[in-house]
VOVEX-294422 format. One line per 10 residues: number of its first residue (from 0); their letters; for each residue x, y, z of C-alpha. Coordinates in nm, 3 decimals. Layout:
NUM = A = X:Y:Z | ...
end
This chain:
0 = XXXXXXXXXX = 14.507:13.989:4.058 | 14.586:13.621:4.208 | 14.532:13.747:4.558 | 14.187:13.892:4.427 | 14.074:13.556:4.256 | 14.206:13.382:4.601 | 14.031:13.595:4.819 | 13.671:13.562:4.607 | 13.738:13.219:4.612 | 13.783:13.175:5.010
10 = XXXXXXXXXX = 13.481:13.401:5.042 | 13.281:13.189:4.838 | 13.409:12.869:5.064 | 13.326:13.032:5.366 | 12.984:13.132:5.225 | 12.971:12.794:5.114 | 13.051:12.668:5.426 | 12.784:12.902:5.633 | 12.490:12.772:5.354 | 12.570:12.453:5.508
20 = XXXXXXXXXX = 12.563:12.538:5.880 | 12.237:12.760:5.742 | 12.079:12.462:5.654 | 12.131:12.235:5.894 | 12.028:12.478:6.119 | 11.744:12.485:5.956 | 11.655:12.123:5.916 | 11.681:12.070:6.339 | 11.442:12.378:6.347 | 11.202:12.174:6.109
30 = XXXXXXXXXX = 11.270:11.866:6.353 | 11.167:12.047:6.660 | 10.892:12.166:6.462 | 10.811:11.799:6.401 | 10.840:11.675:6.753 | 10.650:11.960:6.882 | 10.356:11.862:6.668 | 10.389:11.462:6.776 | 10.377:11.618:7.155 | 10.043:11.815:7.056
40 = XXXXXXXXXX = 9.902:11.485:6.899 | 10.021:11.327:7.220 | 9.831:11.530:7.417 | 9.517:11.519:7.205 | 9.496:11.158:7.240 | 9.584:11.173:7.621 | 9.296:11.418:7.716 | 9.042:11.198:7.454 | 9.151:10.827:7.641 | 9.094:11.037:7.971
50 = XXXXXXXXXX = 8.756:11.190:7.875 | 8.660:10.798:7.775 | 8.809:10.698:8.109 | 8.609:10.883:8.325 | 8.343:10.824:8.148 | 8.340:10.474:8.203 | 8.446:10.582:8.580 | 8.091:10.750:8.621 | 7.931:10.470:8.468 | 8.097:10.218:8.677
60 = XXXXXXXXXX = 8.042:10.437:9.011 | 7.704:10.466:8.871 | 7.645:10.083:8.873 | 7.829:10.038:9.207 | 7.610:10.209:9.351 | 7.288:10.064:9.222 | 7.460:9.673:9.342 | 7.557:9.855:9.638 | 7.155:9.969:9.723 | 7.045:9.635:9.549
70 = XXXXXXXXXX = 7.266:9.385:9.845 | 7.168:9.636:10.098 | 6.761:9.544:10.026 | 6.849:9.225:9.908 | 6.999:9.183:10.300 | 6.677:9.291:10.406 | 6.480:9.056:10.208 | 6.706:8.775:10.329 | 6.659:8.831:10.707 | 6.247:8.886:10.623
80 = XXXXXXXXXX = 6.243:8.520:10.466 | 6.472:8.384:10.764 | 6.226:8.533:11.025 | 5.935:8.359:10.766 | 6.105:8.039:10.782 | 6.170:8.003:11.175 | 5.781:8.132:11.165 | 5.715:7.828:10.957 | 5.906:7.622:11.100 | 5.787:7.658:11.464
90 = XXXXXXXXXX = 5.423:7.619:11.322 | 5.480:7.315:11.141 | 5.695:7.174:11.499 | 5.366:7.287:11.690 | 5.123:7.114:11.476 | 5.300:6.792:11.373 | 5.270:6.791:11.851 | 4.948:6.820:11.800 | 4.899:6.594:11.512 | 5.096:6.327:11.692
100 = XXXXXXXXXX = 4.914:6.368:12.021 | 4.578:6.350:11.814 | 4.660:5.991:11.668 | 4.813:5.841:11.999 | 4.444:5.966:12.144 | 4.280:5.818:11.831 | 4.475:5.435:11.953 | 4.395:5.503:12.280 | 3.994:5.560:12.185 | 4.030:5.252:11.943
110 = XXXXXXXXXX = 4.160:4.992:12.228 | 3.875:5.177:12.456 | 3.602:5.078:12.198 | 3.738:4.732:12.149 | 3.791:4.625:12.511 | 3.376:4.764:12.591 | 3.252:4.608:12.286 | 3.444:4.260:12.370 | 3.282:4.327:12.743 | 2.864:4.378:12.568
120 = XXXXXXXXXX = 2.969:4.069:12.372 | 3.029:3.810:12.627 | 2.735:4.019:12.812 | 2.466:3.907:12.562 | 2.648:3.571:12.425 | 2.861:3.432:12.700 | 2.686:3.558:12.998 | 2.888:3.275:13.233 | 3.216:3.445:13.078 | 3.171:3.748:13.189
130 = XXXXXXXXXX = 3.367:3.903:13.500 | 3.124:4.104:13.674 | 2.718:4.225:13.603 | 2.770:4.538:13.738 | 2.767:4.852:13.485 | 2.659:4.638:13.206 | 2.385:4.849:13.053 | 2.571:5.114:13.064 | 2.853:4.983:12.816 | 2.626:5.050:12.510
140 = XXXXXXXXXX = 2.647:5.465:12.640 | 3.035:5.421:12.713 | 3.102:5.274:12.332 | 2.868:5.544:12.186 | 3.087:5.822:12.333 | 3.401:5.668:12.237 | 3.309:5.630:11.925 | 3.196:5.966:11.898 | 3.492:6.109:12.054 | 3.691:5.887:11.828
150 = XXXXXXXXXX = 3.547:6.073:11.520 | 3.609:6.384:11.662 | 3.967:6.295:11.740 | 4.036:6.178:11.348 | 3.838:6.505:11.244 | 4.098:6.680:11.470 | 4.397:6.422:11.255 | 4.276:6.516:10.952 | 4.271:6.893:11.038 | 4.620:6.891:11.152
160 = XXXXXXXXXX = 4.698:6.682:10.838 | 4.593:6.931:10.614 | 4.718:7.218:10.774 | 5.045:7.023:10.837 | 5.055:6.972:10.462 | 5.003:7.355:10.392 | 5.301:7.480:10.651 | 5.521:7.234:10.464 | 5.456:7.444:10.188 | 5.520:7.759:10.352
170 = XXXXXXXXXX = 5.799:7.587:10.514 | 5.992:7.478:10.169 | 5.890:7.804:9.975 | 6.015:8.014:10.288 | 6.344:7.817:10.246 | 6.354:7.841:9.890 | 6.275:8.216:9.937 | 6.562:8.230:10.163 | 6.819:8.071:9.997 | 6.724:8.285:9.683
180 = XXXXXXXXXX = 6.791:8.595:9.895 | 7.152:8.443:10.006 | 7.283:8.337:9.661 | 7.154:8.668:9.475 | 7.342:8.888:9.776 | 7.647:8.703:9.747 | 7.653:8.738:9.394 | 7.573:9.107:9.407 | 7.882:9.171:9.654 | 8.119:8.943:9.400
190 = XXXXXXXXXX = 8.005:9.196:9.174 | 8.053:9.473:9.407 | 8.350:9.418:9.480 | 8.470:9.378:9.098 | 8.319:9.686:9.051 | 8.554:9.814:9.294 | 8.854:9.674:9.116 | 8.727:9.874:8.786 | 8.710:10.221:8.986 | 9.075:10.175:9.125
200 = XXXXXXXXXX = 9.187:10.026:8.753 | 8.996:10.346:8.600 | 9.091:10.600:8.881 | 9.492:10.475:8.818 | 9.453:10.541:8.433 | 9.284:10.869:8.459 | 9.605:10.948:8.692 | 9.831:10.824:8.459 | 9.678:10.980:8.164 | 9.658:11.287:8.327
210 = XXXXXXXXXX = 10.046:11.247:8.424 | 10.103:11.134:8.068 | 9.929:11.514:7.956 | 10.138:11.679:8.231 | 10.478:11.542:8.048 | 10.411:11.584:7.753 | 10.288:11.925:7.771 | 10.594:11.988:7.974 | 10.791:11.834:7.691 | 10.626:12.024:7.417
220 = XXXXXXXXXX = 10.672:12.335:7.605 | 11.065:12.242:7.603 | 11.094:12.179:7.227 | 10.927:12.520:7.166 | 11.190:12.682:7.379 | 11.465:12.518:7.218 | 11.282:12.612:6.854 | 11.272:12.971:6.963 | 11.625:12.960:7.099 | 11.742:12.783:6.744
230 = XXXXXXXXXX = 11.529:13.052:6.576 | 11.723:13.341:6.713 | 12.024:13.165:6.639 | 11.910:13.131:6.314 | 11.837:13.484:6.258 | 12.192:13.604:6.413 | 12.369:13.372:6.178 | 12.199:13.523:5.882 | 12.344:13.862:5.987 | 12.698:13.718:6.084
240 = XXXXXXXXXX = 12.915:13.599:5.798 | 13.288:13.479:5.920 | 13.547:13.529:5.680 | 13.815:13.308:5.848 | 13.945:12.995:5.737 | 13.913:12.727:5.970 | 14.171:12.372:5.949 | 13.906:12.155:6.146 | 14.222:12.002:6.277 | 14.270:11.931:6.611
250 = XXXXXXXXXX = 14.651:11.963:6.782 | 14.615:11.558:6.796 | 14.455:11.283:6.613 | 14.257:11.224:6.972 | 14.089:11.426:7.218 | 14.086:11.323:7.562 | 13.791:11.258:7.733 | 13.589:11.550:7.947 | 13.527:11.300:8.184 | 13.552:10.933:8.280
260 = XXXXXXXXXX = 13.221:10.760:8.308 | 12.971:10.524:8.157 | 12.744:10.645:7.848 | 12.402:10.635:7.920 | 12.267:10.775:7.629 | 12.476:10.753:7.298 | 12.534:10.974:7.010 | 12.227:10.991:6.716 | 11.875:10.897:6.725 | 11.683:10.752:7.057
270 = XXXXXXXXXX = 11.340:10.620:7.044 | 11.133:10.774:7.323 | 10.876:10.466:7.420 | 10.683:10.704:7.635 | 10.649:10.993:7.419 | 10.610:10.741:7.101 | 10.868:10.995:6.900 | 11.234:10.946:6.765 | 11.465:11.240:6.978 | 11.823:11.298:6.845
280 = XXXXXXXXXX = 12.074:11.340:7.070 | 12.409:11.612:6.950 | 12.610:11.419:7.150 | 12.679:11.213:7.407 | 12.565:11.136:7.775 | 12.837:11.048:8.078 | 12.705:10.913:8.444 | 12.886:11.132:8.689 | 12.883:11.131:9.026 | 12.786:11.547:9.081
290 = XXXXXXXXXX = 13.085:11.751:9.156 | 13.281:11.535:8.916 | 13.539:11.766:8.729 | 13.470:11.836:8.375 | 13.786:11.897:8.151 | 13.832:12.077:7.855 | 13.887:11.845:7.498 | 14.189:12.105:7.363 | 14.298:12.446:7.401 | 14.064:12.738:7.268
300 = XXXXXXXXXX = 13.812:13.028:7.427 | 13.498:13.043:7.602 | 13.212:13.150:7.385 | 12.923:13.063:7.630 | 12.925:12.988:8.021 | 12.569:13.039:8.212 | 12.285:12.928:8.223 | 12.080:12.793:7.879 | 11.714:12.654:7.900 | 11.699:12.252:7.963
310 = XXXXXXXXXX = 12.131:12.238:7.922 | 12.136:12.375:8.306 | 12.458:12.550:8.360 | 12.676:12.530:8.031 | 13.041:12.577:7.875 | 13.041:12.626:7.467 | 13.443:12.644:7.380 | 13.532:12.755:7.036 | 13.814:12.591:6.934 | 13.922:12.839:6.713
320 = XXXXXXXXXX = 13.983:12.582:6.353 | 13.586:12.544:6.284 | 13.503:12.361:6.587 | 13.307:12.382:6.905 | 13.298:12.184:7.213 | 12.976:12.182:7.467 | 12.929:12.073:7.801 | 12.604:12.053:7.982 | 12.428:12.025:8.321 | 12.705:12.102:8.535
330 = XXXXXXXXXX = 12.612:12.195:8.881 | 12.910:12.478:8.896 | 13.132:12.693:8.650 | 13.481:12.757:8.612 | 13.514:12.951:8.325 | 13.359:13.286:8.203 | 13.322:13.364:7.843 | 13.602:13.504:7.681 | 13.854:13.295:7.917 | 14.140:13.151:7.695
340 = XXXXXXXXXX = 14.168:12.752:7.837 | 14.423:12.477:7.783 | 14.368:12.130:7.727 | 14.248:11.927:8.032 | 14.194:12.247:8.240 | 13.898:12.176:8.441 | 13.614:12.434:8.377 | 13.306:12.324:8.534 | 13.176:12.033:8.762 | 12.916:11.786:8.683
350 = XXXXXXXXXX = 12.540:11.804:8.789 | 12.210:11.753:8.717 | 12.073:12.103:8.661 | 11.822:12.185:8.334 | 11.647:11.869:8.235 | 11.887:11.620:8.358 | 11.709:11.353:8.524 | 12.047:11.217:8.665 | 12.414:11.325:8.800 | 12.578:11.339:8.409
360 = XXXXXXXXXX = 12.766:11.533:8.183 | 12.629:11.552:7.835 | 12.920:11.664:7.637 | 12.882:11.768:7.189 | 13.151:11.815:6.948 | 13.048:12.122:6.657 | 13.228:12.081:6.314 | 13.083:12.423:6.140 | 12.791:12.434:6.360 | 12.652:12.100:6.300
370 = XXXXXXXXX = 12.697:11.792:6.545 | 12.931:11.543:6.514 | 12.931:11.205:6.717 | 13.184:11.295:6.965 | 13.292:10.880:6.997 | 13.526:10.935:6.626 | 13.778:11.208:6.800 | 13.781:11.090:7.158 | 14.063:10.871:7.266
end
């Protein structure tokens, strides 16, 4: 009768102690479920900040190429005024000549009519005064045309004046013309050329957006391996109910290490910045140069050695008192499954194979199927 009560008892335990595993189980299925979501929001958001971005690519593109038509007439309109302001120039260098000549003719006429009218004076008034009789009645005809011509010659002034006056004008609105020209197509090309800027800027985030979509798409499809995976395991633990008692006692208080290296990621939750989601890691990650051997933490049998989604090639070793040991990425196996080991017997070599982004060994301690941070056995 004792040995009946015992043995209901140690079957409840163990059922007890499978409800547990069940569960926890469980809850990381309901995590991955979780992070697979975050990875679909991820991507939702990714593909709607691309959409804006190349929208505001064609836009930009779109007013590139309006500056870039704009300085190309705006060139044109700049050498037209340049050719109207040598033009203008030239005339208004031609004319002020003229104008010049005209005025030294004007002096010239002005002396002429002086001198003959000083000569009919002392004719008429001073008649012993004057030099010579000859050609005297003829000065009154030689002072008529010079005064004449002298009119003429100021008409002439005061048409070169006037159209001197207008081709200054011409002259300074040409230059202003000009000048407007310049300063709008240097303006337009400091705009082209920011412009240019934005289309790299935008071209580089629709990139990395679209790189940010790849990853995380890649990521989600991960998780929903791993959920699957956990889902069959699920479903075979529901149909497998051990009946041993385990000690969860190891032959020594410490384990010794699977491998010497530095920890690169540590046991527990890790923040993932670019992904903007909290991962958990089962155990812990060890740099390793690959080819590195990987040891086994204490004597027990192989339950798993191949190949297993983003783990690469691994080695699951039940340990035969309630715990398993796991060891992941290795480039190489040692073992097959159902291989007794020893402590410290090598059984695989390190890699990077599966989702390993580095040479490592990532290495989890199972204490009735639920991780335990490997750091409070190890020596």
């Amino acid at each position: 009768m004792k040995k009946y009560i015992l043995g209901i008892v140690l079957l409840l335990t163990v059922l007890a102690a499978y409800g547990q595993t069940l569960g926890d189980k469980q809850k990381e299925l309901e995590e991955l479920k979780k992070q697979i979501s975050r990875q679909e929001e991820i991507i939702r958001e990714a593909e709607a900040q691309k959409e804006n971005k190349e929208q505001n690519l064609q836009k930009t593109q779109k007013t590139y190429k309006a500056t870039d038509a704009k300085i190309k007439r705006l060139k044109k309109s700049e050498e037209a005024a340049k050719k109207e302001l040598r033009r203008a120039k030239e005339q208004l260098t031609v004319t002020r000549q003229n104008l010049a000549a005209s005025r030294a003719r004007a002096r010239q006429l002005s002396s002429e009519i002086h001198k003959e009218f000083y000569a009919l004076f002392v004719e008429h008034f001073r008649p012993s005064l004057a030099a010579s009789k000859q050609n005297t009645k003829a000065l009154p005809l030689l002072i008529k045309g010079c005064i004449d011509l002298k009119r003429s010659t100021e008409d002439e002034i005061a048409e070169f004046e006037g159209t001197s006056s207008q081709l200054e004008k011409k002259r300074s609105k040409s230059q202003k013309d000009f000048e407007n020209f310049q300063w709008s197509r240097i303006v337009a090309k400091k705009k082209k050329k920011k412009y240019e800027a934005e289309i790299s800027t935008l071209s580089g985030d629709i990139a990395s957006l679209e790189n940010q979509r790849a990853t995380a798409i890649e990521r989600k499809n991960l998780l929903e391996t791993e959920a699957k995976a956990l889902d069959e395991l699920l479903a075979k633990l529901r149909s497998e109910i051990s009946h041993e008692a385990y000690s969860y006692i190891f032959s020594t208080d410490k384990l010794p290490w699977p491998a010497r290296g530095e920890i690169i990621r540590p046991f527990g939750e890790e923040k993932s910045e670019l992904y903007n989601v909290t991962l958990v890691n089962k155990g812990i990650d060890i740099a390793l140069e690959e080819g590195h051997p990987v040891k086994a933490v204490e004597d027990g049998v192989v339950a798993f050695a191949a190949w297993y989604n983003g783990a690469g090639k691994m080695v699951i070793i039940d340990h035969q008192n309630g715990f398993f040991s796991l060891y992941s990425h290795n480039s190489s196996l040692l073992v097959s499954k159902g291989d007794s080991v020893n402590r410290s017997q090598t059984i695989a070599l390190s890699g990077k194979t599966g989702s390993a982004e580095v040479p490592s060994l990532h290495f989890e301690l199972r204490k009735r199927g639920t991780s335990v941070d490997p750091m409070k056995y190890l020596e």
